[in-house]
LUMVEXVEX-679391 format. One record per residue (C-alpha): residue number from 0; residue in three letters; chain; y, z, x. Coordinates in steps of 0.2 Angstrom, whole numbers, padded with zeros to 4 digits. Example, Ala and Ser with C-alpha at 12.3 -4.5 7.8 and 13.67 -1.06 7.14 Angstrom:
2
<resi = 0 | resn = ALA | chain = A | v = -0022 | w = 0039 | u = 0062>
<resi = 1 | resn = SER | chain = A | v = -0005 | w = 0036 | u = 0068>
END
This chain:
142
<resi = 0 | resn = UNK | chain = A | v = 0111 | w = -1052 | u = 0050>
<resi = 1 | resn = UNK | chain = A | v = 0109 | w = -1053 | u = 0069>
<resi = 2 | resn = UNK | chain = A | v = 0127 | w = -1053 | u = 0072>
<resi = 3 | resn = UNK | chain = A | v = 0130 | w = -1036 | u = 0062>
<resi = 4 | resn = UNK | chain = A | v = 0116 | w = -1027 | u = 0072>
<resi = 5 | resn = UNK | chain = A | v = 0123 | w = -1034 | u = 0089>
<resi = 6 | resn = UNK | chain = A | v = 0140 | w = -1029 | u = 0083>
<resi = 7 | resn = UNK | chain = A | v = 0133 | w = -1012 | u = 0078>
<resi = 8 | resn = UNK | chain = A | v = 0125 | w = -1010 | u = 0096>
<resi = 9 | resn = UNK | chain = A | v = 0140 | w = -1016 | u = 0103>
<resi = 10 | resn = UNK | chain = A | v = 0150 | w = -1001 | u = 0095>
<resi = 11 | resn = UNK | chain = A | v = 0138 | w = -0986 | u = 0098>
<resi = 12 | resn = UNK | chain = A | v = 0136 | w = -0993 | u = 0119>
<resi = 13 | resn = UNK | chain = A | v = 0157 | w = -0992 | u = 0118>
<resi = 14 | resn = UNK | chain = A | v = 0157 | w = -0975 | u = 0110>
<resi = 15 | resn = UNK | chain = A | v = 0143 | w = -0968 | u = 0124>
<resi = 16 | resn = UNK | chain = A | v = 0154 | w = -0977 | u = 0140>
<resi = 17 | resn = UNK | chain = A | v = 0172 | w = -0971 | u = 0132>
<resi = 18 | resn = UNK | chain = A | v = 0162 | w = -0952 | u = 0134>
<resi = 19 | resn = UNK | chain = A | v = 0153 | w = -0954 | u = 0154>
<resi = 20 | resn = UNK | chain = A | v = 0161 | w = -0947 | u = 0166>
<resi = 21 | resn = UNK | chain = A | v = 0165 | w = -0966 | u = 0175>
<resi = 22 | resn = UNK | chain = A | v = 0168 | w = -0979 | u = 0162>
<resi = 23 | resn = UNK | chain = A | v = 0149 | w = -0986 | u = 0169>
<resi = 24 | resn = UNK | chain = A | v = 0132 | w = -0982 | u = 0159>
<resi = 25 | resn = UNK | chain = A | v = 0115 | w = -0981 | u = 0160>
<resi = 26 | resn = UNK | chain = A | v = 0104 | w = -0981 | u = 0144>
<resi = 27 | resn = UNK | chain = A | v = 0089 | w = -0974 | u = 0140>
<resi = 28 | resn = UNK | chain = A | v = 0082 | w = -0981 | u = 0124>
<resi = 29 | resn = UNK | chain = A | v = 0069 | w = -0969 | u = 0114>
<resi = 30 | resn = UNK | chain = A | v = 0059 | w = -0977 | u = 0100>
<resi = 31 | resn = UNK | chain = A | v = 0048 | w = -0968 | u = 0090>
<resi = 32 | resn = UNK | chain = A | v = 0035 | w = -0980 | u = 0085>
<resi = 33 | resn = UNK | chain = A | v = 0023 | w = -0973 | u = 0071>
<resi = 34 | resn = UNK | chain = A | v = 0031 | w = -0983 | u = 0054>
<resi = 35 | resn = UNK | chain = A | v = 0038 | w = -0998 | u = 0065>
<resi = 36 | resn = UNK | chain = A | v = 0028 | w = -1014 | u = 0060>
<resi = 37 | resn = UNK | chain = A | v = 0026 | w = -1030 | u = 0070>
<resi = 38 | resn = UNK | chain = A | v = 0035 | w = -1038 | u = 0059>
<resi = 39 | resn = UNK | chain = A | v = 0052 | w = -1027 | u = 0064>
<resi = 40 | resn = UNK | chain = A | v = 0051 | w = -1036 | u = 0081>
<resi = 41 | resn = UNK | chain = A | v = 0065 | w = -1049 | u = 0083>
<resi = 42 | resn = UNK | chain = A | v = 0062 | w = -1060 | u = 0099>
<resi = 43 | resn = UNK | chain = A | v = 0079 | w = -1068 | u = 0095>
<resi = 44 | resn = UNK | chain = A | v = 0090 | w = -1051 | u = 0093>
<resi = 45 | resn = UNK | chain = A | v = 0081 | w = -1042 | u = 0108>
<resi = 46 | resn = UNK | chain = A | v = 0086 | w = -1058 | u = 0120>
<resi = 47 | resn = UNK | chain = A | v = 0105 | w = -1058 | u = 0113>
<resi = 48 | resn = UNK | chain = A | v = 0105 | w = -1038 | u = 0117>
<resi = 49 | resn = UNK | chain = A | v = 0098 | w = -1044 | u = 0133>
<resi = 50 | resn = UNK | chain = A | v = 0110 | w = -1057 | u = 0137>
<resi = 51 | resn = UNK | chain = A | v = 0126 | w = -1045 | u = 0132>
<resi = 52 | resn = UNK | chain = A | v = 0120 | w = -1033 | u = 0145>
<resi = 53 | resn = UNK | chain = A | v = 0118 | w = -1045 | u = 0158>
<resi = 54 | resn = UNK | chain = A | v = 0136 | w = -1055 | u = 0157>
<resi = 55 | resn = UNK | chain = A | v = 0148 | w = -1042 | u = 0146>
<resi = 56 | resn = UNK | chain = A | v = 0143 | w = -1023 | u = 0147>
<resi = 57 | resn = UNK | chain = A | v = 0146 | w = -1010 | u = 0162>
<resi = 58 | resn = UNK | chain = A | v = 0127 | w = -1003 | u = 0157>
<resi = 59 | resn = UNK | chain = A | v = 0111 | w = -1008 | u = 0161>
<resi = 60 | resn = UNK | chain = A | v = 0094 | w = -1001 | u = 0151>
<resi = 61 | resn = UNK | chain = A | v = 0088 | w = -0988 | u = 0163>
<resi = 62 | resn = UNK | chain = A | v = 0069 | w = -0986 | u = 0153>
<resi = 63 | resn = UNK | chain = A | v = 0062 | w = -0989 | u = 0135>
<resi = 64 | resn = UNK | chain = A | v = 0050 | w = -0976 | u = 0130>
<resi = 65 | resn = UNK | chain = A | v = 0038 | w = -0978 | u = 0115>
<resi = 66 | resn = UNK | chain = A | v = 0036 | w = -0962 | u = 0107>
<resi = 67 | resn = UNK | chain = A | v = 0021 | w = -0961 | u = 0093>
<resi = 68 | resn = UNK | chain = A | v = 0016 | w = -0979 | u = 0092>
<resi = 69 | resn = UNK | chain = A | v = 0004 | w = -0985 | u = 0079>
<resi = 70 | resn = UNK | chain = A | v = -0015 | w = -0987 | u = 0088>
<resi = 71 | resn = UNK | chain = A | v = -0012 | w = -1008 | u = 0086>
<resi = 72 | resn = UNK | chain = A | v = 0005 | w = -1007 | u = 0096>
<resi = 73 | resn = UNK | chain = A | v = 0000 | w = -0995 | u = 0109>
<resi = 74 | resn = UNK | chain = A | v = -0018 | w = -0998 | u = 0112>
<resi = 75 | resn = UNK | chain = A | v = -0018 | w = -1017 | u = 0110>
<resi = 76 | resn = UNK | chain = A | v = 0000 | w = -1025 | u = 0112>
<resi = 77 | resn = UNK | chain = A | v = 0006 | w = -1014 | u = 0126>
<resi = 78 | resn = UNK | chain = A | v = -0011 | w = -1016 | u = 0137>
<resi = 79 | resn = UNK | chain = A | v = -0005 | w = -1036 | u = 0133>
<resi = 80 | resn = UNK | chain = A | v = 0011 | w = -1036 | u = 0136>
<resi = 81 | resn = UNK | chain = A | v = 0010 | w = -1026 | u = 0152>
<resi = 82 | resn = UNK | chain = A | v = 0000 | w = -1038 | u = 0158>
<resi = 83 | resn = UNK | chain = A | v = 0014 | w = -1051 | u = 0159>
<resi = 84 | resn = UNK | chain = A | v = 0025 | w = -1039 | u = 0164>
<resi = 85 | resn = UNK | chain = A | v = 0032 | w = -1039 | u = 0180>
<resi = 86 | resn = UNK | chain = A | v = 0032 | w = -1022 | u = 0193>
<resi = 87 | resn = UNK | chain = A | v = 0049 | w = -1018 | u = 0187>
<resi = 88 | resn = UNK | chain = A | v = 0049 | w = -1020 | u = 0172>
<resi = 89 | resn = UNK | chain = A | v = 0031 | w = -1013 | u = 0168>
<resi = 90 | resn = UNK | chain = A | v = 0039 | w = -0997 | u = 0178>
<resi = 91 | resn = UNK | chain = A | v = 0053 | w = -0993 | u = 0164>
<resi = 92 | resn = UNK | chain = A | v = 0041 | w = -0998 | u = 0149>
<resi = 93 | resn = UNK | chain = A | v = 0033 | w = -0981 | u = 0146>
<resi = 94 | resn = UNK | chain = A | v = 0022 | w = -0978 | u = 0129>
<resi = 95 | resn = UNK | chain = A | v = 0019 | w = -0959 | u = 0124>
<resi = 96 | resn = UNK | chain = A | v = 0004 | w = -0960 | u = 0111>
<resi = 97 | resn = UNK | chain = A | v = -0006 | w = -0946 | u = 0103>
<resi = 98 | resn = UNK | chain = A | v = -0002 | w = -0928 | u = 0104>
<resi = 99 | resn = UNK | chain = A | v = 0008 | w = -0915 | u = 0096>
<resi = 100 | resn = UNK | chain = A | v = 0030 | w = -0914 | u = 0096>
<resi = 101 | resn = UNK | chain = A | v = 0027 | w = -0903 | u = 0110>
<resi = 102 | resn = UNK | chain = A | v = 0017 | w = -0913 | u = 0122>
<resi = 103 | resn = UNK | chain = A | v = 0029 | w = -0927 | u = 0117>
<resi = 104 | resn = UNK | chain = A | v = 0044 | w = -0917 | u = 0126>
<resi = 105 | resn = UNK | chain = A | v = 0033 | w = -0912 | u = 0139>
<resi = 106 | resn = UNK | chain = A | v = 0030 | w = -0930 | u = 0143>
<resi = 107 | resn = UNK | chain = A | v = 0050 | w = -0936 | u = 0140>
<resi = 108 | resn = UNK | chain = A | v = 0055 | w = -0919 | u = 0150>
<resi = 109 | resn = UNK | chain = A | v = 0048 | w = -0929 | u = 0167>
<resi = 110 | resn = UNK | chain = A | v = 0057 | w = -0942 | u = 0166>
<resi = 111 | resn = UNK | chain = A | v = 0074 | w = -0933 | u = 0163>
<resi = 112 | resn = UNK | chain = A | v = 0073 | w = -0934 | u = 0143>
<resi = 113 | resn = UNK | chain = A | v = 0077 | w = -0915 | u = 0138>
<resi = 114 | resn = UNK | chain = A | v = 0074 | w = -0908 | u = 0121>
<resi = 115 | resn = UNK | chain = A | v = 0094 | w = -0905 | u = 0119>
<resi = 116 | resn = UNK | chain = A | v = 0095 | w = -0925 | u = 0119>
<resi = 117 | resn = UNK | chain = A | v = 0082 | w = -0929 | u = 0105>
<resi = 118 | resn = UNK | chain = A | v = 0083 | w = -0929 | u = 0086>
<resi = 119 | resn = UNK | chain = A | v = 0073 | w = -0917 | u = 0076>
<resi = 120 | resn = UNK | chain = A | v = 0058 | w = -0930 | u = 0073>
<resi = 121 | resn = UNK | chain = A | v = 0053 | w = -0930 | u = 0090>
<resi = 122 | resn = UNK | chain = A | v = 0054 | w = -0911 | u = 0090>
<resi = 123 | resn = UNK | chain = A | v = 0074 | w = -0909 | u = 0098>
<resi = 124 | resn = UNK | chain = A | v = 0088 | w = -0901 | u = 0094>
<resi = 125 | resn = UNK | chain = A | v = 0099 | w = -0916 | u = 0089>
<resi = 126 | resn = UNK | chain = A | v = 0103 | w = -0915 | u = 0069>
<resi = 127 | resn = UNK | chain = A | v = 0106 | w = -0936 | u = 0067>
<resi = 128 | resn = UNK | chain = A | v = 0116 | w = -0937 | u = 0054>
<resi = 129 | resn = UNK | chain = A | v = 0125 | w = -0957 | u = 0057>
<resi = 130 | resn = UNK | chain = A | v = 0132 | w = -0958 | u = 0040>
<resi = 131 | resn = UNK | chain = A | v = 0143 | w = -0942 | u = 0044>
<resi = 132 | resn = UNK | chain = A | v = 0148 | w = -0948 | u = 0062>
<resi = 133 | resn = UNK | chain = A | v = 0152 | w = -0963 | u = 0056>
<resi = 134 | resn = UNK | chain = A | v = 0163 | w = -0957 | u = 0045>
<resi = 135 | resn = UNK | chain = A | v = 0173 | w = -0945 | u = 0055>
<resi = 136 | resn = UNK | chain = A | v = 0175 | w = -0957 | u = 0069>
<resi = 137 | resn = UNK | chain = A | v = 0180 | w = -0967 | u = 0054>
<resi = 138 | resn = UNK | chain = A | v = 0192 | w = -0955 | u = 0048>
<resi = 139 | resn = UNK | chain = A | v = 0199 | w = -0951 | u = 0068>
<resi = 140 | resn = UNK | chain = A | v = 0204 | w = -0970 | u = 0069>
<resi = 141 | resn = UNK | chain = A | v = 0190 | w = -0972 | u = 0082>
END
């Protein structure tokens, strides 16, 4: 199943560099955290994604931020894994706990991440609809 969600991944980064202005990207990865489990973490999947973007793709993963986490993953986890981290990476790793929608796109607004860019659970404007996307990129012969 691993090779379907990197082929996935592999799709929706080409679709984002065929529309940036110069054929290079940088990607920053929004997760919204409150009905993640630990047990959706794959070590194994998250090291191939890593190794594609070092050796094949023209985009690095600018930040990661953690939107809504459950109190175990942001209280506990991060404090833990940030501990191992090093400066770099620790400086792109941002978690966004508590709080309403709003001082959630207060918070992503620093750091670039405007309410036009989001979907509607974490209070933007973006209607995801991937089913319907899919399709008519289906349909386009794309």
């Amino acid at each position: 199943l691993s090779h379907l969600k990197i082929r996935a991944l592999w799709y929706f980064v080409n679709v984002a560099l065929k529309q940036s202005d110069d054929g290079m990207g940088i990607i920053v990865v929004v997760l919204y955290g409150p009905y993640a489990k630990l047990t959706d973490f794959n070590r194994l999947f998250v090291r191939e994604c890593m190794d594609l973007e070092k050796l094949y793709m023209p985009v690095r993963c600018h930040a990661i931020h953690v939107c809504h986490p459950t109190m175990l993953f942001g209280e506990i986890i991060v404090p833990i894994l940030k501990f191992f981290m090093g400066k770099r990476i620790r400086q792109f790793f941002q978690v966004h706990t508590g709080g309403t929608k709003k001082l959630l796109l207060q918070d992503l607004n620093e750091f670039g991440i405007y309410k036009t860019m989001l979907p509607c659970a974490l209070g933007g404007d973006v209607q995801l609809d991937i089913s319907s996307w899919l399709a008519e990129r289906w349909r386009s012969g794309l």
